[in-house]
Each structure stands twice: as C-alpha cells, then as structure tokens.
C-alpha positions in Angstrom: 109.6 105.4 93.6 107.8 108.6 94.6 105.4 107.8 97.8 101.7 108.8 98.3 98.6 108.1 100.3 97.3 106.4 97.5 99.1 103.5 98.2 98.1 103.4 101.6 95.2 100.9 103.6 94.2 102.5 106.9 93.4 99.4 108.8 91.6 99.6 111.9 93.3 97.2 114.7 95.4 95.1 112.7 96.3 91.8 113.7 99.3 91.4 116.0 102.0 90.8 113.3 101.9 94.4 111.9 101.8 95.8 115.7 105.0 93.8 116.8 106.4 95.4 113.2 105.9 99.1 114.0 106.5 98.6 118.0 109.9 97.5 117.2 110.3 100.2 114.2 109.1 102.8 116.8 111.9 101.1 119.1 115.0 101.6 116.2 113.8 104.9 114.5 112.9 106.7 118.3 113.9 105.2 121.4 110.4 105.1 122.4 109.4 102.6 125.2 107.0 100.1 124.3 107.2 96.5 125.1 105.9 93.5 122.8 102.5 93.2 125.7 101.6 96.9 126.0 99.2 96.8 122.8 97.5 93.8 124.2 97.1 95.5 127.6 95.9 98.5 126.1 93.1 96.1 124.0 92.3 94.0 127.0 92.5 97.0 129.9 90.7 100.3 128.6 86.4 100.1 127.8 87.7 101.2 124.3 91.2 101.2 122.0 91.7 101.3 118.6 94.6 101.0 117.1 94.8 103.3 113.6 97.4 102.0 111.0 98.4 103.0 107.7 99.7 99.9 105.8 101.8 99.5 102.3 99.5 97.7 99.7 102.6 96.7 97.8 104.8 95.9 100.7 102.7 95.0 103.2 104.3 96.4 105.6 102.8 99.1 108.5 104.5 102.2 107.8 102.4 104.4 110.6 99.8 104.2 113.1 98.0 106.1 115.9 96.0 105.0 119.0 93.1 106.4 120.5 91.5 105.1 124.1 88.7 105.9 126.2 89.3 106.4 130.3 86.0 107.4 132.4 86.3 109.7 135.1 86.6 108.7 138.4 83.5 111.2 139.1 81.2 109.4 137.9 80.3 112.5 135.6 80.3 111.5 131.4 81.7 115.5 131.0 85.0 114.6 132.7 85.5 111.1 130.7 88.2 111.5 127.5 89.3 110.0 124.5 93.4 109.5 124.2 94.7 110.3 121.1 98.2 109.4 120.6 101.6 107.3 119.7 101.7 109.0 116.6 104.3 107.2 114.5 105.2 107.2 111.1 108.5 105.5 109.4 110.6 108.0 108.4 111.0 107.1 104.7 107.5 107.6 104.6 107.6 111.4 106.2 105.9 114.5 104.5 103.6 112.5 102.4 100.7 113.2 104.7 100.0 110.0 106.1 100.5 111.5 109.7 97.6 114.0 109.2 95.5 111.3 107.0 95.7 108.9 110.5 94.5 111.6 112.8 91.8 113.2 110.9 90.5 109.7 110.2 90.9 108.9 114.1 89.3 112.5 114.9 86.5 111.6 112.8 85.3 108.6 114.4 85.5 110.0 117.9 83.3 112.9 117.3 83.1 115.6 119.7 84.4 114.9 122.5 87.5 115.4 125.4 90.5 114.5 123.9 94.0 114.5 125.4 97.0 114.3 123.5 99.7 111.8 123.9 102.9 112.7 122.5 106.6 113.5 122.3 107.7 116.6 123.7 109.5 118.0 120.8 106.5 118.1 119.1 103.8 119.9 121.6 104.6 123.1 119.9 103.4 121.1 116.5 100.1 119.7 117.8 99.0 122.9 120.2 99.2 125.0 116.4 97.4 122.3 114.5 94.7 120.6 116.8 94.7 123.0 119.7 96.6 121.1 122.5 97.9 123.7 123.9 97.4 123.3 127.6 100.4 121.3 129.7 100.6 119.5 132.4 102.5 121.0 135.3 106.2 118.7 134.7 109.1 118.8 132.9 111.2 115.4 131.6 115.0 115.9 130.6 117.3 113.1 129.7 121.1 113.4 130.8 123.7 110.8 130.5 126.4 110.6 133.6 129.3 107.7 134.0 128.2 105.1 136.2 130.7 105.9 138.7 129.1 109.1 139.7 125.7 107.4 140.7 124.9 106.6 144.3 122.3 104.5 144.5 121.0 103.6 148.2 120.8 100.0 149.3 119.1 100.7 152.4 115.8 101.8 153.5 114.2 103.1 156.3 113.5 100.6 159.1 109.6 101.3 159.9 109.3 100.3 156.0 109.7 96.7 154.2 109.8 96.3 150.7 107.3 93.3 149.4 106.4 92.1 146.0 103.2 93.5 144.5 102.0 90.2 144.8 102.2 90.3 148.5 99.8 93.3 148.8 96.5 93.6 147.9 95.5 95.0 144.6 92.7 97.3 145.7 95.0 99.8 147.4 97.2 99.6 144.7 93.8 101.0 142.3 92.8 103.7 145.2 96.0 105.2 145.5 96.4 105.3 141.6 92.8 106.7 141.0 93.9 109.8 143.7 96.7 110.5 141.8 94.8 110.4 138.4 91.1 110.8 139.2 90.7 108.4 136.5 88.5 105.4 136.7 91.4 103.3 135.3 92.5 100.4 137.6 92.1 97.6 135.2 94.3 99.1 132.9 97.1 100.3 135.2 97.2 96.5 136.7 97.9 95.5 133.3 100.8 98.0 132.3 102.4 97.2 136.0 102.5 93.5 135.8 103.0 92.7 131.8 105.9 91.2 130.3 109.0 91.6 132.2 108.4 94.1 134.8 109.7 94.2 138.6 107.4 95.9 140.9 107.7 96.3 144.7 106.0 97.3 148.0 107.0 99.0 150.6 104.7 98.4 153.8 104.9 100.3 157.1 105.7 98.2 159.5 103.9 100.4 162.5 100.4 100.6 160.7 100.4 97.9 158.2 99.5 100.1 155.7 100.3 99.0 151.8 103.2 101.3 150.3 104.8 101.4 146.7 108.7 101.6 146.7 110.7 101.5 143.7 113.8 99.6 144.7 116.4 101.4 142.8 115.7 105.0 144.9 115.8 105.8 148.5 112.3 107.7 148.6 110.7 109.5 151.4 107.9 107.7 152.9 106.1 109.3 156.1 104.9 107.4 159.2 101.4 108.1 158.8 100.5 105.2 156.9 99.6 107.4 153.5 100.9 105.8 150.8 103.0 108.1 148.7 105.0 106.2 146.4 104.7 103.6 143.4 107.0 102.5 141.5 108.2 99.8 138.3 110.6 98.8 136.2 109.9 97.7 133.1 112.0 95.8 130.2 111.5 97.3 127.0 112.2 96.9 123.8 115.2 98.8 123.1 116.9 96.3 125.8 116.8 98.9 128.1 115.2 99.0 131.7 112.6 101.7 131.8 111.3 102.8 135.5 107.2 103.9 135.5 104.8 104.4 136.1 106.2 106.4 139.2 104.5 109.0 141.6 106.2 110.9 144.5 104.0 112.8 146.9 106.1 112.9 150.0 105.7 116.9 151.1 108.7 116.4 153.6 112.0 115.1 151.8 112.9 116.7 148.2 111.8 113.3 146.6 108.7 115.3 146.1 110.2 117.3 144.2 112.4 114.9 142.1 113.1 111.3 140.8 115.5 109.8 139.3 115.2 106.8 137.4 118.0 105.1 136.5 118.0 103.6 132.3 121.5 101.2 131.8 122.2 101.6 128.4 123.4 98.3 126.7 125.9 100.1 124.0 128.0 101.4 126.4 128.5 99.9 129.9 130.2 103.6 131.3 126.8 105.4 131.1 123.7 105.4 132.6 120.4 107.5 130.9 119.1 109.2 133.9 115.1 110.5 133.5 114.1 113.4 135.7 110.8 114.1 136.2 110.1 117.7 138.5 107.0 117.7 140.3 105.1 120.7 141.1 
C-alpha cells in the first residue's frame, strides 16, 4: 500500500502509550538515547513542551514525532529566551512521504517568530542549515569509536583533597548555579529532572579543604582544582537500548587535559569485548 499524509493525524501531546511506542522505535531504528521518563520530565520540567506526532489512522500507531520546548534566559532579558525544536523522528517505512516536513512546519507555525535552536543528529546539520537556516554550530565535536575492553584504563582512585558523595548528599542549589554558568539558561528545574529520573547514578565530589560542592563522574579520573570552583558534573544514565549512557557532563578544569577531553565509557550488551567510547573536545 502506497503511503501518504493523508492518512496521517498530527496529534498534539499524545497520551503516554504512543510516546513509549516511538521512544522505543527511535531506540531499535537509531541508537538514540532516550529513557521511558525523559518525556515526562521534559512535560513536567520546561514552562512549555509539546510533543508533535504524526499517527496512522488505520494502524494506530505513531509513525513520527517532533518536540519543541521553551527555556528563558538566565538574563532575565525575553530577547535571549528560545524555543527548542527537535528529536525529529520518523519510522523509516514511512520516509520520503513528507511527514518530516509536514511535523515541522506545523510545529514552526505555532511558535511564531521567535529564537529557535535546533536539536538534532549530526549527520543531518548539513540538511537542516540548507532548509530552515541552522547553520550556526556550537564550538564541539562528538565521535564514536569502539576499542576492546582490555585496552581501557579506567582510574579507581581519586585525588585525596576530593570525596565523592551522592547527589543527594549535596545541596541542590549549587548543583542549579553551576549548571546555569555553564548554560546561561534559566533551566534548573528541568536539569534536576533529567539527572535524577529513572535509573541514573550521579555523584559528588566535595573538596575536603573548603567544603565546597563538586560534581565527579565516577567512571573518569577528572581534574578538579583546589580552589573550591566547581568544575565538573557528571551522570550515568540507563537507557533504552540497555546501554549506559554518561551526561549530562561538563569539564572546565584549565589545568589538566580533562578540559580538553572526556571520555565516557558506553558497555555494549551484544558484545561483551567492546566498549562504545563518546568523545566530546571542548574548546
């Protein structure tokens, strides 16, 4: 049967059912990296989400869906607040029917004029900066490399003016501030959320000499100086591809080359001898 739009419903924030559908469709068809409480984080977290989704009338079933979110500015200035527009997903046995273009333009539409920043997969950047005009980048590059297991070190040991603690040890507050100087987003409810939903492992490191509130994540050895600044954070989250997914993560040390890069370390269930490796350069 030949597909077309006309047999599709664009539903505005279906109920749960459809979203566990494509989340775990997303999982199969991509590798992406959700887990079954992000969408109810992402409802409950930012001042507005809306979840776009292109359903089969005959099957039922969601076949695609977009999100857009709104994230003031930690400036206090309306010009600086944006719109996300992103997870662009559609099934691939309903590709190059023009549901991907019917999803955003309907999503574009009810936004208006305003900032937007794109969410997306890297291999297509090229696609949206020609189409919509997102054609400025931010200052990183991600690769993914597999190596055997053998070959990793991972330290078991950290530096003894630091203590690793439970996020739940630490108060939450610094936890927002150092997040909202990294981002200069107004975003702390959200970022609470996506750190502590589901199964996710999250620790603190705390300087012993000035008691001042650290992120570590456990896996890495990370530069930490001894002024107190916190310049780490760290989690590991379970997703649903039965992988372990490490972020949100930030680095700022200016001292060791951990500035410069992390490695997060992915075990990959199919195959016990290798270990998905995400790199993330800094600049």
């Amino acid at each position: 049967m030949v597909k077309s739009l006309q047999q599709i419903d664009v539903v505005l924030n279906p109920d749960n059912k459809h979203i566990l559908e494509i989340l775990k469709k997303r999982a199969q068809t991509e590798g992406w990296v959700p887990m079954a409480e992000d969408d109810m984080a992402w409802k409950r977290s930012f001042e507005e989400h809306t979840c776009y989704m292109g359903i089969d009338r005959e099957s039922h079933e969601p076949v695609a869906c977009v999100n857009v979110s709104f994230e003031r500015s930690t400036s206090g200035d309306p010009e600086h607040d944006v719109y996300y527009i992103g997870d662009l997903y559609v099934r691939p046995d309903w590709r190059s029917v023009g549901l991907a273009e019917l999803l955003w333009a309907t999503a574009k539409k009810n936004v208006g004029d305003v900032n937007l920043v794109c969410y997306g997969s890297e291999k297509v950047a090229p696609l949206y900066a020609d189409r919509y005009g997102f054609d400025k980048m931010p200052r990183y590059h991600s690769a993914f490399i597999a190596i055997p297991i053998e070959n990793l070190v991972i330290p078991t040991t950290i530096d003894s003016q630091y203590h690793v603690k439970a996020l739940k040890e630490v108060g939450e507050s610094d936890v927002v501030a150092y997040d909202s100087e990294i981002s200069f987003r107004s975003r702390g409810k959200f970022f609470l959320k996506v750190i502590t939903a589901g199964k996710c492992f999250t620790k603190v490191s705390m300087d012993r000499l000035l008691e001042r509130h650290l992120f570590f994540f456990y896996l890495l050895k990370v530069a930490l100086d001894n002024t107190g600044k916190i310049v780490g954070i760290g989690c590991v989250r379970a997703i649903y591809s039965n992988n372990l997914l490490a972020g949100p993560f930030y680095a700022d040390n200016e001292v060791n080359p951990a500035r410069s890069w992390l490695v997060v370390v992915v075990v990959n269930d199919d195959d016990d001898d290798i270990v998905v490796v995400l790199v993330v350069e800094l600049e």
